[in-house]
C-alpha positions, -999 to +999 in steps of 0.1 A: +000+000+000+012+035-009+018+061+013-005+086-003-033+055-003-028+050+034-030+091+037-063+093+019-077+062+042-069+076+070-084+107+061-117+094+048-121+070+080-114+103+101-141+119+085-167+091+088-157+089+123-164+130+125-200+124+108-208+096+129-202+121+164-226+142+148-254+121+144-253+111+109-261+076+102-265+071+062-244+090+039-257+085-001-231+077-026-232+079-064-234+047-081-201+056-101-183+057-069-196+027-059-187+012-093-153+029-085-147+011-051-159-023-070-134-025-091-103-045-076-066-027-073-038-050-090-023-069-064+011-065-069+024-029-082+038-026-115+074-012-116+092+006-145+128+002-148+144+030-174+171+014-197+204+025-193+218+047-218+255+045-236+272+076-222+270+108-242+296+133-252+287+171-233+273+191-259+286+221-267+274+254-250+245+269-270+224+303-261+189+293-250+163+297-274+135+322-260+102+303-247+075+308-270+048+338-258+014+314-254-015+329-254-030+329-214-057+299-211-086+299-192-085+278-162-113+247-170-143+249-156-157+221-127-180+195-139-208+199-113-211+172-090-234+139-100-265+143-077-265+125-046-285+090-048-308+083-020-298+055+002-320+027+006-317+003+037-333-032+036-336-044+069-346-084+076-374-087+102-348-104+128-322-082+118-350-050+124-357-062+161-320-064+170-313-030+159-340-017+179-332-030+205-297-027+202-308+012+192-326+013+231-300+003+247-273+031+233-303+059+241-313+047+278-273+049+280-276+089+266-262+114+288-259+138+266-284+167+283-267+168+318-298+188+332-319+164+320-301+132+331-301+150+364-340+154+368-350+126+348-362+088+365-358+070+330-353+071+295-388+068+281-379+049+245-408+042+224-432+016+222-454-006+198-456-027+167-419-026+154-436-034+116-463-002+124-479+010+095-489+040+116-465+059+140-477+084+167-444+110+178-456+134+204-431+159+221-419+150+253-424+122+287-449+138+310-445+128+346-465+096+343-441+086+309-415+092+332-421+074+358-436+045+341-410+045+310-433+044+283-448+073+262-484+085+267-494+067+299-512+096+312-548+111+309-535+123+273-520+086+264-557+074+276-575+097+251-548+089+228-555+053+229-591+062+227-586+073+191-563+048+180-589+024+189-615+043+172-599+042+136-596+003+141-566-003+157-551-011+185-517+006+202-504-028+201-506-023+159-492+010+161-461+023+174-454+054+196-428+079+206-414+113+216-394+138+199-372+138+231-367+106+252-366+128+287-390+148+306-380+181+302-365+195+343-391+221+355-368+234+386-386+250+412-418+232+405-435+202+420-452+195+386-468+204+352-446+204+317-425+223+299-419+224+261-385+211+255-358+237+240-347+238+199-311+228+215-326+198+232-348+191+203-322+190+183-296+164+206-323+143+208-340+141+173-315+115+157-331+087+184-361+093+167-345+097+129-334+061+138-365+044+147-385+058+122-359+045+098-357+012+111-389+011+113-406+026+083-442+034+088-461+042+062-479+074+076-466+098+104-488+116+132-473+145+147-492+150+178-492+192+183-471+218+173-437+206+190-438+176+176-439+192+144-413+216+148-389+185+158-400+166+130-400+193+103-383+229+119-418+244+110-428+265+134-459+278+119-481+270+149-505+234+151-537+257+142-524+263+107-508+230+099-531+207+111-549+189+084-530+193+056-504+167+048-465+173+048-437+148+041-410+137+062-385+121+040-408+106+016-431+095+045-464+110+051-472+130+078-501+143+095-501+169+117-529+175+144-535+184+180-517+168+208-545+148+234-539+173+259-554+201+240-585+183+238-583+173+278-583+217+281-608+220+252-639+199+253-655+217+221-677+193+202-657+212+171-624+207+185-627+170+183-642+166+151-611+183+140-587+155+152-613+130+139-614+145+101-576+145+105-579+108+116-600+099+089-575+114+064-547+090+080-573+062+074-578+067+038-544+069+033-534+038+045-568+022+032-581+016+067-621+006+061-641+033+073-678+029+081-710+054+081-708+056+116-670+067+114-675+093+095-703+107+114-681+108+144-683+145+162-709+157+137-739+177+152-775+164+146 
């Protein structure tokens, strides 16, 4: 192996190394690299050996001829770089429920919010169907999460299971999570939430980029406006997004209100809104939905 081989491996392992620390976990390559690294190095390096020459006689001293004036030439212009391929990871079903798991163990391990690793009883994961069609991601473990270590446990996860179970399903079929895996510290008070920070947001949202990767739901269901900002950076506000569908690399998401809001807002009107947005999830994963469904919330 050459030295300027072993140089540029070194270099490139140091910079997957780098990406890795920050989070990222697929990085796309072009098929002609790919073709590139395919293709096998000779084993053996091929040497040239000049052939010696028969001694020449010093020639005599002549004046150098003057270079030739050339005509300046415009340095050649880049080739723009080949667009970057999407990366697509197959995942067998045994193969899925190690990496979760093995993907649970690194986050409940996570120290990486000291305030919150100092306030917080347990990591609160995710739970569910690892082969979910549907995925619920709220924002954040509320006391009860926390102290039970699984998300939406509370009067919220009641109601939320409550409408899970009205579309059909079950939260067995489904799976559930949090845009962060720790209850936000609230020092100085003896209870109630807070909304977690963009900086914790943002430490935390690559434990979520993983399990919906591994375990690619068809349809997404951001549960209120934090959620949404986590998942997307839109901070529009829930009362303008909800119901209208937005993407979350390639998947379909759904935005609505969290449970909670309901709990504080009993409005007939309120809930039909959740429910239209439910039925929308429905019909797009071709969910069966009877009369009596769609008449859900609807006055006489």
């Amino acid at each position: 192996m050459s030295a300027a081989y072993r140089q540029l491996l070194e270099a490139t392992i140091r910079h997957l190394e780098d990406l890795k620390s920050r989070g990222v976990r697929h990085i796309a390559v072009a098929p002609e690299t790919l073709r590139a690294l395919t293709q096998a190095r000779p084993k053996t390096p091929v040497t040239f050996t000049r052939p010696a020459l028969a001694p020449q006689p010093a020639p005599a001293f002549q004046r150098p001829a003057p270079a030739p004036v050339r005509p300046p030439v415009a340095p050649p212009v880049p080739a723009p770089p080949p667009a970057a391929q999407p990366v697509i990871t197959t995942v067998a079903p045994g193969d899925k429920a190690a990496a979760l798991a093995a993907l649970r163990e690194r986050a409940l391990a996570c120290v990486k919010c000291p305030h919150l690793v100092a306030s917080r009883k347990q990591v609160v994961f995710g739970v569910g169907n690892i082969n979910a069609r549907l995925m619920f991601v709220g924002e954040a473990p509320g006391a009860d999460e926390d102290a039970q270590g699984e998300p939406f446990v509370g009067a919220a996860g009641q109601l939320l299971t409550k409408i899970i179970q009205a579309t059909g399903l079950t939260r067995e079929t489904v799976y559930i999570g949090n845009v962060l895996k720790c209850r936000p510290d609230t020092p100085g008070q003896t209870s109630g939430n807070r909304k977690p920070t963009p900086e914790e947001m943002a430490v935390c949202i690559p434990w979520l980029q993983e399990q919906i990767d591994l375990i690619k739901p068809e349809v997404l269901v951001a549960l209120g406006g934090t959620a949404v900002e986590g998942l997307l950076g839109k901070t529009l506000g829930i009362t303008k997004l909800r119901g209208a569908w937005q993407s979350y690399r390639g998947i379909p998401l759904m935005p609505t209100y969290h449970p909670s809001y309901l709990l504080r807002n009993q409005a007939i009107g309120e809930k039909r809104k959740v429910w239209e947005d439910m039925l929308q999830v429905m019909e797009k994963l071709a969910l069966p939905i009877s009369e009596k469904q769609r008449q859900y919330f609807l006055k006489g």
